[in-house]
N, C-alpha and C positions, 0 to 999 in steps of 0.2 A: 100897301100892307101895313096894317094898324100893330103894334105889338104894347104886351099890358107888364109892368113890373108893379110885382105888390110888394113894395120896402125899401128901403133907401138908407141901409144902416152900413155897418163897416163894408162887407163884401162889395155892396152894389157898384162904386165906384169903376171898376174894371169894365164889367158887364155895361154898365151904359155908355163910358168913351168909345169902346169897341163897339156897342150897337150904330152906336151917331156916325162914327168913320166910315161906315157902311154904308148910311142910311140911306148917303143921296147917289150911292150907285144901284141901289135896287127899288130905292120909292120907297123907303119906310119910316114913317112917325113913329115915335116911344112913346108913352107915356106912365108915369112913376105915378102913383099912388101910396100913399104915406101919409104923417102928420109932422113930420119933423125932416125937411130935407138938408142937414145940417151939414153932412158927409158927402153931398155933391158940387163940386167948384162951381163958383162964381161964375165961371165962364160958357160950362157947360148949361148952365139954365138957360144962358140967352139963346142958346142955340134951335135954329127955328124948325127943328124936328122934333124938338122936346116939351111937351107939358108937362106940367107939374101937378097935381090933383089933392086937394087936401081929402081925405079920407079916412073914414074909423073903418078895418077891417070887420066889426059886428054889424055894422050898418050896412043889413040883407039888400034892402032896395039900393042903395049906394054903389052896393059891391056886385049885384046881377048888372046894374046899366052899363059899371066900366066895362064888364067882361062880353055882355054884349054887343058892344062897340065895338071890339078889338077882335082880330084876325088869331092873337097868337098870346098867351097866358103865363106871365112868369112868376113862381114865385121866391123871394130871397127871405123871406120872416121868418122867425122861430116854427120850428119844423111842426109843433102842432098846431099849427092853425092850416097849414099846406092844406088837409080834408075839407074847410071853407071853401075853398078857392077850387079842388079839384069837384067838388061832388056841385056846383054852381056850373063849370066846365064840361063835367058830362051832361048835364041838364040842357046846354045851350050849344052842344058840337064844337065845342075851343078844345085844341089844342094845348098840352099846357106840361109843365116843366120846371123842376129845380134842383136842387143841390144837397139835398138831404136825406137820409136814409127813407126807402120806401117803408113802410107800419104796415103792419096786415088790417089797417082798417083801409090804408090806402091800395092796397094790394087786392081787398075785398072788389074794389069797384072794375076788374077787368075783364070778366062776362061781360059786362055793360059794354067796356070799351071795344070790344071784340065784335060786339054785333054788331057795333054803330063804325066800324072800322076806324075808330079811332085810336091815336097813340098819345101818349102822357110817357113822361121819362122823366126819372128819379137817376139818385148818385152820379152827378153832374157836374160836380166841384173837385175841392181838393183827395180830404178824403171824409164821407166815400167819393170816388169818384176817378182821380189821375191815377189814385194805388189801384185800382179794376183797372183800368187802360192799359195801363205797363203792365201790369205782371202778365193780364192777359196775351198781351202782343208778344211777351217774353214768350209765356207759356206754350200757347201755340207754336211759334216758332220750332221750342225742344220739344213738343213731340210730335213734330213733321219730320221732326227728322230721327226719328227714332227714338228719343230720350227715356228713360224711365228715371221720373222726379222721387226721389224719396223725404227733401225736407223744403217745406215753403216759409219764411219769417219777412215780416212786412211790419216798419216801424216808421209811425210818423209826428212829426213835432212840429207846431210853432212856437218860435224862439224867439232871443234877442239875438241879434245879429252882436261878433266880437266886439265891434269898437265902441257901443251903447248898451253892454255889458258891463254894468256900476252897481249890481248887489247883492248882497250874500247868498240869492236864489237865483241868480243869473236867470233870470225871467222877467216879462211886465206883459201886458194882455194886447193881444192883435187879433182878438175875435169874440165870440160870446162869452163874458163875464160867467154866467152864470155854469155853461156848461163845463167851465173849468173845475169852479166848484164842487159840481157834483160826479165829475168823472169821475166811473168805475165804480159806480154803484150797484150794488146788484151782485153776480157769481160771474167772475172772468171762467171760460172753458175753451178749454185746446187741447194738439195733440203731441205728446213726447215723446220720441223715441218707441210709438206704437201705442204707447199708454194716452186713453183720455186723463188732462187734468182739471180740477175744480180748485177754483180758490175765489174764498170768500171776501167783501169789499175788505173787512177790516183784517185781514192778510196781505192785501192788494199790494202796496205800499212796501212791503218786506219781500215781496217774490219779483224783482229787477234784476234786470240781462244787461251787464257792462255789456257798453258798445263803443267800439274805437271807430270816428267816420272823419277817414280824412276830406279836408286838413286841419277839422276843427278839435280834434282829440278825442277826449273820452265822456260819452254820455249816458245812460242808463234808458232803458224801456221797460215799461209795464205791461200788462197782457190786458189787454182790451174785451168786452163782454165774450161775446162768441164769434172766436174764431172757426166753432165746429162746421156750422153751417157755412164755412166755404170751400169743402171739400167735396162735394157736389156742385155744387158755383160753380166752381174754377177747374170741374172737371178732372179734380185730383182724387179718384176713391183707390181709397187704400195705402196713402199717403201717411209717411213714420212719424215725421213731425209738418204742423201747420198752426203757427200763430200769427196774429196778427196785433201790434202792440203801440204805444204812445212811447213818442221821445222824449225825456228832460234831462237838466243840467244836472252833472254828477253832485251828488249829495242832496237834490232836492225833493227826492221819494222819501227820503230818512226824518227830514222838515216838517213833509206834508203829511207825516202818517201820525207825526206828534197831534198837529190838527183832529187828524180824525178820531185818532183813539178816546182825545179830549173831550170829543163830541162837537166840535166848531163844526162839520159840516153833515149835523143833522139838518134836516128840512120837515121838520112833522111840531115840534114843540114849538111855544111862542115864548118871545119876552118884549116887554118893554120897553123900549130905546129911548123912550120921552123920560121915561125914570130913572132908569139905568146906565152909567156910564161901562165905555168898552172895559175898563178895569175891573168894573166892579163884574161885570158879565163870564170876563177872563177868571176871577177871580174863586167865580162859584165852579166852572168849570175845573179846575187844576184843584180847586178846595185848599188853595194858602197865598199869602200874599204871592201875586206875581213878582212882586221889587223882589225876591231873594230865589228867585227861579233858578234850578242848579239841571246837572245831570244828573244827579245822584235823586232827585227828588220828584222826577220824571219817572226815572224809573224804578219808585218807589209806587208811587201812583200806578203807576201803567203797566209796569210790570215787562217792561223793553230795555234792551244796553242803548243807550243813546248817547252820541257823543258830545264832548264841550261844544265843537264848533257847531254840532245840530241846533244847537240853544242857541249858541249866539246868531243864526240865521233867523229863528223863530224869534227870540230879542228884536233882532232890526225892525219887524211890523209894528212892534209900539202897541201892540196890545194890552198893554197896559197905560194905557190913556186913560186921561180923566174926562175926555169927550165924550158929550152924549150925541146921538146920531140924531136924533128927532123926527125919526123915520115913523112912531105908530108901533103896532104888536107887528115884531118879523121874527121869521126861525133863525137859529144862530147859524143855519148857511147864506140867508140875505145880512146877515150882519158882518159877515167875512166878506162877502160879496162886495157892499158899499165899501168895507175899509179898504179892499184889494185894490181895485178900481181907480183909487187914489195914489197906494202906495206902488202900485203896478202899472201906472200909467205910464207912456209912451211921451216925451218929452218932446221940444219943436224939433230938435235933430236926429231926433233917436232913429234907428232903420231894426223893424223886422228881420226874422232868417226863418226859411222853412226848411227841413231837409225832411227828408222821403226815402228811404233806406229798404229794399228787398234783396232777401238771400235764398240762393235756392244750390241745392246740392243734389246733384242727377249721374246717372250713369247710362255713358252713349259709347258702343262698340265696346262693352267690357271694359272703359274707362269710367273712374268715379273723376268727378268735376265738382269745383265752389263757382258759382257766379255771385258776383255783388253788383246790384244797382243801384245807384246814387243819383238824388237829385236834390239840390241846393239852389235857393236864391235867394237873394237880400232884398228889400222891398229901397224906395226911393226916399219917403218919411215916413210920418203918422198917420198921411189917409195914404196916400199908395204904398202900401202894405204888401211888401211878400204874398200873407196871405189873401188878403182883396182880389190880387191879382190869379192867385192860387184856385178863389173858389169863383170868382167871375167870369174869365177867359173861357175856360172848358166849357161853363154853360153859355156863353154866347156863342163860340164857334158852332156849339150845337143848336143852336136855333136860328144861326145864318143856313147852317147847313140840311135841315129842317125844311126849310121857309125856300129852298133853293130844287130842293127837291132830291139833292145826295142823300139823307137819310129817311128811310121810309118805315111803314110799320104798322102794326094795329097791337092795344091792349097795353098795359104797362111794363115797360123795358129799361132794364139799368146797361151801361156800356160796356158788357162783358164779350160781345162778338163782333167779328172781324168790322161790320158793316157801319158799325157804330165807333167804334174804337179809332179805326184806321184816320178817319180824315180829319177827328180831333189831334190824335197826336204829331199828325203831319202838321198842319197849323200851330201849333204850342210847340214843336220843333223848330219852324221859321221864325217863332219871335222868342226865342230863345231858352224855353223851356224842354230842357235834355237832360238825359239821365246819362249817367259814367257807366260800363261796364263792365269792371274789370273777371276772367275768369283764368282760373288754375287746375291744372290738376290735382288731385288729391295721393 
């Protein structure tokens, strides 16, 4: 059995140790396709189940012969290009799977897959993907047995793990650079206490839910695009409250919203980095020397209470640098991007931390109930990542399991039912991946 990985960036590491451990108990060759295999160990290329394929994802004829060679189609690349690889997939009867949100252009192609009884499966990783698992596995559970759910909140972070926690944002990057940047763009919507809400990006950043998760203390969550549309999902209609939100280190939505209100992370205007230095860029942005940047002059500009210490966290970037990037015409979200990247990198010792946090409040036999689930792990360093581990694992157990013939199916399916769920979370349970559960009455 042939199987095909398209990418080879921070996640994949997981994903192919776990494929290769396998390989020689069921007969199976990997092969990675990429241009940069920079983020696979040394030891792992020698290994004689693994080729390595230099490759341009554009390059049509390139990309049809791998896919036709291989029994089984994975993809880890930035989630728009996934429609390359799957509409190539339905073309040629592969199989094919990965870890990103399904799009309704990918969601388009399932009449197809339905005739041809084919299956493709999306939200396969961390999240989307372990948050569907659990809550699902939760969920059903309480209402087998009677439950009636009245509030769902689901908050997920990658982090810096405590003891590699050295800066005033108590952050550095353990996956897509850019998607950091641009999260929560667009209208966050959920549900409150029976009320839909709406909150716009440049709100975003001011509407944060203190959260205490032990043992790590207190961190903040933001509301993530649409949580509406998982109240049918998840099988919750009629449901008081249902959000679903992102984790960060307390005081760092109060940072990042200085950013945006600045306009650091637009993505539509251009400037020139060959002429421009970061200061002088900063500079037009805020409209005064940065060297005398205050609180008072923040919120003079912006029209926010923002605190000393907000500034001096925005201070430690160095955005007022006399560096120029030499990067060419980029929008000032690839110019926060490259500077991030640098200032947010992950040192040789440094260890990741993800945590995974759902709360559900229900009433079973005329008892109201909190449950809290928790799931925390620290990653090993800078390529075995928390997160790598986080969004690799789940998609390979599912395509051991797949290729094994436990999971079956036709059309495209994300992991929300029993059939799908169950013998991923058992696996990610045996190697050490569990959630806490702790529940009270109310």
């Amino acid at each position: 059995m042939k199987i095909l990985l398209f990418g080879a960036g921070r996640s994949a590491l997981f994903f192919v140790e776990y494929i290769l451990h396998h390989s020689t108990t069921f007969n199976w060759k990997l092969s990675i396709a990429d241009f940069n295999f920079n983020n696979i160990d040394e030891k792992l290329k020698q290994h004689p189940n693994l080729s390595l394929v230099q490759s341009d994802i554009n390059d049509v004829a390139k990309r049809e012969t791998l896919i036709t060679a291989h029994d089984m189609v994975v993809s880890l690349l930035p989630a728009h290009l996934h429609i390359l690889i799957a509409k190539d997939c339905l073309t040629f009867n592969k199989p094919f799977a990965n870890a990103s949100y399904v799009t309704d252009e990918l969601r388009s192609l399932e009449p197809e897959l339905l005739k041809k009884n084919l299956l493709f499966a999306g939200e396969l990783g961390l999240d989307p993907g372990i948050d569907h698992m659990s809550a699902m596995e939760t969920i059903h559970t309480l209402q087998a047995k009677g439950a009636h759910i009245t509030s769902f909140t689901s908050y997920t972070g990658g982090l810096i793990a405590p003891e590699s926690d050295d800066n005033p944002w108590h952050y550095k990057i353990s996956w897509n650079p850019r998607n950091i940047i641009l999260a929560g763009q667009g209208i966050a919507q959920f549900k409150k206490e029976g009320r839909v809400v709406y909150v716009p990006y440049h709100q975003l950043f001011r509407n944060t839910e203190l959260l205490n998760i032990a043992p790590y203390g207190k961190y903040e969550g933001y509301p993530n695009r649409d949580s509406l549309h998982y109240e049918e999902l998840y099988g919750l209609g009629g449901i008081e409250t249902l959000l679903r939100g992102t984790i960060r280190a307390n005081g760092f939505c109060v940072a990042w919203n200085i950013l945006i209100q600045c306009g650091y992370t637009n993505d539509t205007i251009k400037i020139d980095t060959d002429r421009f230095t970061l200061k002088e860029i900063t500079r037009a942005f805020i409209q005064d020397e940065y060297d005398s940047l205050t609180s008072s002059k923040i919120e003079k500009l912006l029209g926010i209470k923002v605190s000393p210490k907000s500034v001096e966290t925005l201070r430690w970037l160095r955005l007022d640098s006399n560096v120029l990037l030499n990067k060419g015409m980029l929008t000032p979200a690839q110019v926060l991007e490259y500077w991030l990247i640098d200032k947010w990198r992950l040192a040789d010792d440094d260890k990741d931390m993800v945590i995974m946090q759902h709360k559900y409040q229900y009433t079973l036999d005329g008892i109201k109930y909190s449950m809290t689930s928790t799931l925390h792990d620290i990653g090993e360093d800078p390529h075995h990542t928390a997160m790598s581990k986080l969004v690799g694992l789940p998609l390979a157990i599912y395509v051991k399991n797949y290729l094994t013939g436990n999971i079956k199916g036709a059309g495209f399916k994300i992991p929300v039912t029993a059939d799908f769920y169950t013998p991923i979370l058992h696996e990610l349970s045996s190697l050490g991946v569990k959630f806490r559960h702790v529940t009270r009455k109310k």
